[in-house]
C-alpha positions in Angstrom: 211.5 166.4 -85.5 208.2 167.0 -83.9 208.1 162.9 -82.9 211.5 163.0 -81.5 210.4 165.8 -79.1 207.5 163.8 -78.5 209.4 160.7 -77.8 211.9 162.3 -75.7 209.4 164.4 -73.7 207.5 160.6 -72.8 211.0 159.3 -71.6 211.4 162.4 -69.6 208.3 162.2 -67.8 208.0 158.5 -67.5 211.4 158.5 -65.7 210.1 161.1 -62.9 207.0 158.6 -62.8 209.1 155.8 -61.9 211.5 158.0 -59.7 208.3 159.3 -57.5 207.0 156.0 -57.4 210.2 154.3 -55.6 210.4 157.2 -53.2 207.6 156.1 -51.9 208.0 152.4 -51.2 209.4 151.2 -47.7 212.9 149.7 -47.7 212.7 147.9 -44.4 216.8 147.5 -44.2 217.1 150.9 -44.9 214.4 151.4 -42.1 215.2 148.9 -39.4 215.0 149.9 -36.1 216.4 147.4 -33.3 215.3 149.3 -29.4 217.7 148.0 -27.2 220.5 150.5 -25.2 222.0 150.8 -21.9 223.2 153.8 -19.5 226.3 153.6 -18.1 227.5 156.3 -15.3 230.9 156.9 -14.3 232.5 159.3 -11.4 235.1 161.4 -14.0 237.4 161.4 -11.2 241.3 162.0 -11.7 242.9 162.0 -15.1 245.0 159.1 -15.9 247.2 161.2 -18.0 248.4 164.8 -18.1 250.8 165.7 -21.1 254.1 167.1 -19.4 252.9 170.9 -21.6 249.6 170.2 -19.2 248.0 170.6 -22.5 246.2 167.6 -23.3 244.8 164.6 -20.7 242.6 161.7 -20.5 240.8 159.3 -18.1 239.3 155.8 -19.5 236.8 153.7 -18.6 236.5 150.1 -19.4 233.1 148.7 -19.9 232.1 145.4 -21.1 228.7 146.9 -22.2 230.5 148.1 -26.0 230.9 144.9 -27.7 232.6 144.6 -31.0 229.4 144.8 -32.5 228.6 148.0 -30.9 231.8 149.5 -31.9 231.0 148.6 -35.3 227.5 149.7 -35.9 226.4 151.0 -32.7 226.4 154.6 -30.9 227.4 156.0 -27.9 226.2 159.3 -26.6 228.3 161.3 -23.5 226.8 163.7 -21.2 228.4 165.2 -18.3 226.4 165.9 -15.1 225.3 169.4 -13.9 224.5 169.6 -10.2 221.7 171.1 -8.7 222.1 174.2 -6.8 219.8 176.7 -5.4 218.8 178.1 -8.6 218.8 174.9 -10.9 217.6 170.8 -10.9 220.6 168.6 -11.6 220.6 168.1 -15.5 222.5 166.7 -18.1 224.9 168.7 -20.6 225.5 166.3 -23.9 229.6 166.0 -25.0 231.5 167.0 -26.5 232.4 170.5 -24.2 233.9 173.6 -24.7 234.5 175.3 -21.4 235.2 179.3 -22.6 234.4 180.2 -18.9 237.9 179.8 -17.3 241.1 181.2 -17.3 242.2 178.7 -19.7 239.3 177.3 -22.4 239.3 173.7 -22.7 237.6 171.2 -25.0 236.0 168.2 -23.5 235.2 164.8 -25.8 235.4 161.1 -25.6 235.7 158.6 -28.0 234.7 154.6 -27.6 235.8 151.4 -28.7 235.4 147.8 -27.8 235.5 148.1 -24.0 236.2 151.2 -23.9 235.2 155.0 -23.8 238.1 157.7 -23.5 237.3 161.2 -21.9 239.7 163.4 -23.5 240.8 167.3 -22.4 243.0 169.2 -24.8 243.7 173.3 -24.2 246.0 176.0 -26.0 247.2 176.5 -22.5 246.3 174.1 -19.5 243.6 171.7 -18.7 244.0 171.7 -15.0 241.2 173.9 -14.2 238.8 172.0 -16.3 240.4 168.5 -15.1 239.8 170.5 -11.6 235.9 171.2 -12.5 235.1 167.9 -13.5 236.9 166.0 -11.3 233.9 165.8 -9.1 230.8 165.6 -11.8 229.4 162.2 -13.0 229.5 161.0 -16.7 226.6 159.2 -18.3 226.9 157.1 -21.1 223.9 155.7 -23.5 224.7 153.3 -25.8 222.3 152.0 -28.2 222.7 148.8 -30.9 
């Protein structure tokens, strides 16, 4: 009994051995990094579409920059512009959005796709004052390989 114990208490421990061992080694597929991206800015502009409940609309942008590849493996990341004023710099706020602020709270989101990126509003009650606060703003767009 006392050699089975034995036996199995080798097994255990040589396992962990081999287990600490492996975290440890570099896996350079796993690891790859390829540096490449590209900024893309867009006046938001009026929505292309307004759902007759006033509930839901969209604006798109076609953009050659999101290739199939892209789409496949790549990222995009959305930000919508935040003027300067007296108090602030111009910055950046990164989408999605949820304007609580207003009257009527609105989600802000995009999605992308070969050639594409959608900027999507959708509210429990009406996106025209959020449609109405962005019309003006800029969207930037990085999107990396």
């Amino acid at each position: 009994m006392k050699k089975i114990f034995c036996l199995c208490l080798l097994l255990i421990l040589s396992s962990c051995a081999v287990s600490i061992g492996n975290a440890k080694k570099y896996i350079p597929e796993v690891n790859k990094f390829i540096s490449g991206k590209k900024v893309l800015i867009f006046e938001f502009g009026d929505l292309e579409y307004i759902s007759d409940n006033k509930k839901y609309g969209r604006v798109v942008f076609e953009t050659s920059e999101i290739t199939k590849t892209i789409a496949q493996s790549g990222t995009v990341i959305g930000y919508v512009q935040r003027p300067a004023n007296d108090e602030n710099p111009e910055r950046w706020s990164q989408l999605p959005q949820y304007s609580a602020a207003q009257d009527n709270p609105t989600y802000v989101y995009f999605s992308f796709g070969e050639g594409v990126i959608r900027v999507s509003l959708q509210s429990e009650t009406s996106i025209q004052n959020a449609a109405d606060y962005f019309r003006d703003k800029k969207l930037k767009f990085i999107i990396s390989n």
